[in-house]
C-alpha positions in Angstrom: 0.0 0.0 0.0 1.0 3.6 -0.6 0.7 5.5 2.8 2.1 8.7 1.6 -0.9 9.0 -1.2 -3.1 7.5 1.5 -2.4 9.5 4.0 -2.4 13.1 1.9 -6.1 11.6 1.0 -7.1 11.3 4.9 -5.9 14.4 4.5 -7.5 16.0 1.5 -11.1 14.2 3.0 -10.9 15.6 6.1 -9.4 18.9 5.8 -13.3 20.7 5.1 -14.6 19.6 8.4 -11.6 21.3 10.1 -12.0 24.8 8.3 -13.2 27.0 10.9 -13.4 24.7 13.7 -16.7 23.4 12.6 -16.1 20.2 14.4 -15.1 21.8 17.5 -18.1 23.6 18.0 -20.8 21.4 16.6 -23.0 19.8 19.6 -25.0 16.7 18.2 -26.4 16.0 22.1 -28.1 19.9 21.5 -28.9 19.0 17.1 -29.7 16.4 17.0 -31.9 14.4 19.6 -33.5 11.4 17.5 -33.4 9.6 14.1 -36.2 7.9 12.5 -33.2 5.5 10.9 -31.3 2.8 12.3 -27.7 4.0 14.1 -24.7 2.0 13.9 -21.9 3.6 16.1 -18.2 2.3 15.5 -15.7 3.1 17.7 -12.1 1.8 18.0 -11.6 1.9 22.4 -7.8 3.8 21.9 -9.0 5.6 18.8 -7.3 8.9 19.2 -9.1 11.2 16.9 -12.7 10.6 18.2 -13.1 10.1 21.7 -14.1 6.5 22.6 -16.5 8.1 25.8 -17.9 10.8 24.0 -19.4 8.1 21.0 -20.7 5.8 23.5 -22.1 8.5 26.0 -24.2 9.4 22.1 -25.0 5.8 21.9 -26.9 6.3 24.7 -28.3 9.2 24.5 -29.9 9.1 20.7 -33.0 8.2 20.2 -33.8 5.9 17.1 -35.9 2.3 16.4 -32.6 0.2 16.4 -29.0 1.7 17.9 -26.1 -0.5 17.8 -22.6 0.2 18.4 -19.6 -1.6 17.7 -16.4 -1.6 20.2 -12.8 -2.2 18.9 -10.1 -2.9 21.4 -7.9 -0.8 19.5 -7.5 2.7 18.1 -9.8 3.1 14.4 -7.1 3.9 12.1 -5.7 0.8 9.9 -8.7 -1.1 11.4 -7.2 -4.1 13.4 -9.8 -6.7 13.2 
């Protein structure tokens, strides 16, 4: 695999959700409270770009008909399966 064009492609895909701290500010628990669609939450337990507690304290919260969330032992990034 060729992790230098794969990573300037993480970084090409994620670069518009950075741009003016959008992320940083946006509050899903306050936006958005329910779904009429089935949820499925994946979270990798050392992941360190999305915090493992803030996704499963979400999990709980939401309100949809089916919620499921998947736990990896490890961080999300390569996907150790």
């Amino acid at each position: 695999m060729d992790y230098v064009k794969w990573f300037e492609g993480m970084n090409r895909g994620g670069k518009p959700m950075h741009q003016d701290k959008m992320m940083t500010y946006y509050n899903y628990f306050d936006r958005v409270l329910s779904l009429s669609v089935p949820v499925y939450f994946i979270a990798g337990k050392k992941d360190y770009n999305t915090p493992f507690k803030l996704i499963e304290q979400y999990y709980e919260y939401l309100q949809a008909p089916h919620n499921v969330f998947f736990e990896y032992k490890y961080g999300f990034g390569l996907m150790r399966l």
